[in-house]
C-alpha positions in Angstrom: 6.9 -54.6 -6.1 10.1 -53.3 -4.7 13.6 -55.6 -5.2 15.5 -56.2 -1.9 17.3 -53.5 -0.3 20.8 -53.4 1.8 21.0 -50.8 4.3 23.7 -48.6 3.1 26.6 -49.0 6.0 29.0 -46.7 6.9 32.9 -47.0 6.5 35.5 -45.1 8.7 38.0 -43.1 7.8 40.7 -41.3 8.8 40.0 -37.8 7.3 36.7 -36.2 5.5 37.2 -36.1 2.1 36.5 -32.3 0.8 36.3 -32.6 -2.9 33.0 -31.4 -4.5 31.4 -35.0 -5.3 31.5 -36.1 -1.8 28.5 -35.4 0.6 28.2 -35.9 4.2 25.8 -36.0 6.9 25.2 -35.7 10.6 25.2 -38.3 12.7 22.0 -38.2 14.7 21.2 -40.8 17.7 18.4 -42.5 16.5 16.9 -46.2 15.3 18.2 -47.0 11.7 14.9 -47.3 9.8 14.5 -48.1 6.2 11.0 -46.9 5.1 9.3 -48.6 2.2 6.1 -47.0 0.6 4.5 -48.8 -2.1 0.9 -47.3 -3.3 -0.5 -47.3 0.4 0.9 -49.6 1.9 4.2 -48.3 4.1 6.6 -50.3 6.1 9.3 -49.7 8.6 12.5 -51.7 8.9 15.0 -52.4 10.6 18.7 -52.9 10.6 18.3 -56.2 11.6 14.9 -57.1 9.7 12.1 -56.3 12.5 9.0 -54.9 11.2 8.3 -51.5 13.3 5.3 -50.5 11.4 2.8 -50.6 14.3 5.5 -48.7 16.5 5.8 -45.7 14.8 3.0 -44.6 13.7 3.7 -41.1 13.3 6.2 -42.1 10.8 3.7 -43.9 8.7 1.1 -40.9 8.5 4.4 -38.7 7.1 5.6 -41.0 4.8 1.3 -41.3 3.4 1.7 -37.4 2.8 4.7 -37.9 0.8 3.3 -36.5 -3.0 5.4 -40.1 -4.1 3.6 -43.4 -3.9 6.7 -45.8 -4.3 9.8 -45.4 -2.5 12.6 -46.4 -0.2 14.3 -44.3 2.3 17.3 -45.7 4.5 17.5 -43.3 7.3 18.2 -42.9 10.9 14.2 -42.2 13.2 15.3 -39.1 15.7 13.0 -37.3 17.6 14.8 -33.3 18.1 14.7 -31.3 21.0 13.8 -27.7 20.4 17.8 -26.7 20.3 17.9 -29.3 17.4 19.4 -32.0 18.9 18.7 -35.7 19.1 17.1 -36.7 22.3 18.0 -40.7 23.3 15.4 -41.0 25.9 12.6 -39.4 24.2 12.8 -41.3 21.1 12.6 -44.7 23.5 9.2 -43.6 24.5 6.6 -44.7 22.3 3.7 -43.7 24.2 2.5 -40.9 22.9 3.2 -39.5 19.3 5.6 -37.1 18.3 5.3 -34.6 14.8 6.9 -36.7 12.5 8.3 -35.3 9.0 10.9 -37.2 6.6 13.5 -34.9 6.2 16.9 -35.4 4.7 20.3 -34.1 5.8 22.1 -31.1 5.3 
């Protein structure tokens, strides 16, 4: 049974820090998702508390193959064009799957 979970929210700032503790990420154009995986069962949240399981799919079948059977992942659900970058209108169309992988950032 998995406790509650607050998406992790971004704060602004006026310069990026540079010291050796501090990791950053890319900002890709996508739906905020927080996947949950708990033995077999694997839901996706949002931001604002919807239930996109049924959805996506896609992203269920890649979070199944994950070797872990319990986890939590607060992420952002892009789908890439082949030059690597995120594609808005693509990732609006839900009618027909996409490969789906759960990577992390650089």
């Amino acid at each position: 049974m998995f406790k509650a979970f607050d998406f992790c929210l971004p704060t602004r700032g006026i310069k990026v820090p540079d010291r050796p503790e501090w990791i950053h990420e890319v900002k890709y154009d996508g739906y905020r998702l927080r996947i949950e995986r708990d033995g077999e069962r694997v839901r996706l949240i949002t931001r604002g508390g919807y239930d996109w399981t049924k959805r996506y799919p896609w992203i269920v079948e890649a979070a199944l193959k994950n070797r872990h059977k319990q986890f939590v992942i607060d992420g952002e659900a892009v789908i890439l064009s082949v030059d690597g970058i995120s594609d808005f209108r693509t990732r609006r169309d839900r009618s027909r799957p996409f490969p789906a992988g759960l990577h992390h950032g650089p």
